[in-house]
C-alpha positions in Angstrom: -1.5 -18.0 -15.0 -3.7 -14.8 -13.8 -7.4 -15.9 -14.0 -8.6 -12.1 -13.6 -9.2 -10.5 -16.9 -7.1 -7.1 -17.9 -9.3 -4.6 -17.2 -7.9 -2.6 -20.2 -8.9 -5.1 -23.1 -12.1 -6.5 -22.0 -15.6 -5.2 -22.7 -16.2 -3.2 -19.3 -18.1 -0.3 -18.6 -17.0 2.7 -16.3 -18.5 1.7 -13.4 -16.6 -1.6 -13.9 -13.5 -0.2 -14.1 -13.8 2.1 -11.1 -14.3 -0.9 -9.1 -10.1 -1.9 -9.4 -9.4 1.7 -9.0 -11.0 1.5 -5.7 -9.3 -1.2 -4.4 -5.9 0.3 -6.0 -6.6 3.4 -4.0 -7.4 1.2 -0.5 -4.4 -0.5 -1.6 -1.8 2.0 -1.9 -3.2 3.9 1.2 -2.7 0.8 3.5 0.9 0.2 2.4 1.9 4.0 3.1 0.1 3.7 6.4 2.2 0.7 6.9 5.6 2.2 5.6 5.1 5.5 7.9 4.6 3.3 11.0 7.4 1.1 10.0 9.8 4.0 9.8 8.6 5.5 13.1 8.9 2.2 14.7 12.6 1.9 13.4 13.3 5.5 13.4 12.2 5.5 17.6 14.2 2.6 18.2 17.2 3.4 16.5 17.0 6.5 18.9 16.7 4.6 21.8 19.5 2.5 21.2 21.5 5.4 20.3 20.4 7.3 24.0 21.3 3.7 25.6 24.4 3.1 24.5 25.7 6.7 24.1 
């Protein structure tokens, strides 16, 4: 299944740990970025249409 080992019930220290709560956090911040652009995107050309076609 999942060859990664839980962070939670291995051994680790700290610094290990802060290692997947790094990526987590570069993770979460690229989908928002990708979210807010995707809403602009659609959000723009929804208003386009909408000027368009009256």
């Amino acid at each position: 299944m999942n060859s990664t080992p839980d962070p939670s019930t291995t051994s680790g220290t700290t610094e290990d740990l802060s290692i997947y709560s790094a990526r987590r956090q570069r993770r979460i911040r690229i989908t928002a970025w990708v979210v807010i652009v995707a809403l602009i995107l659609v959000g723009g050309g929804s208003t386009v249409l909408t000027v368009l076609l009256g």
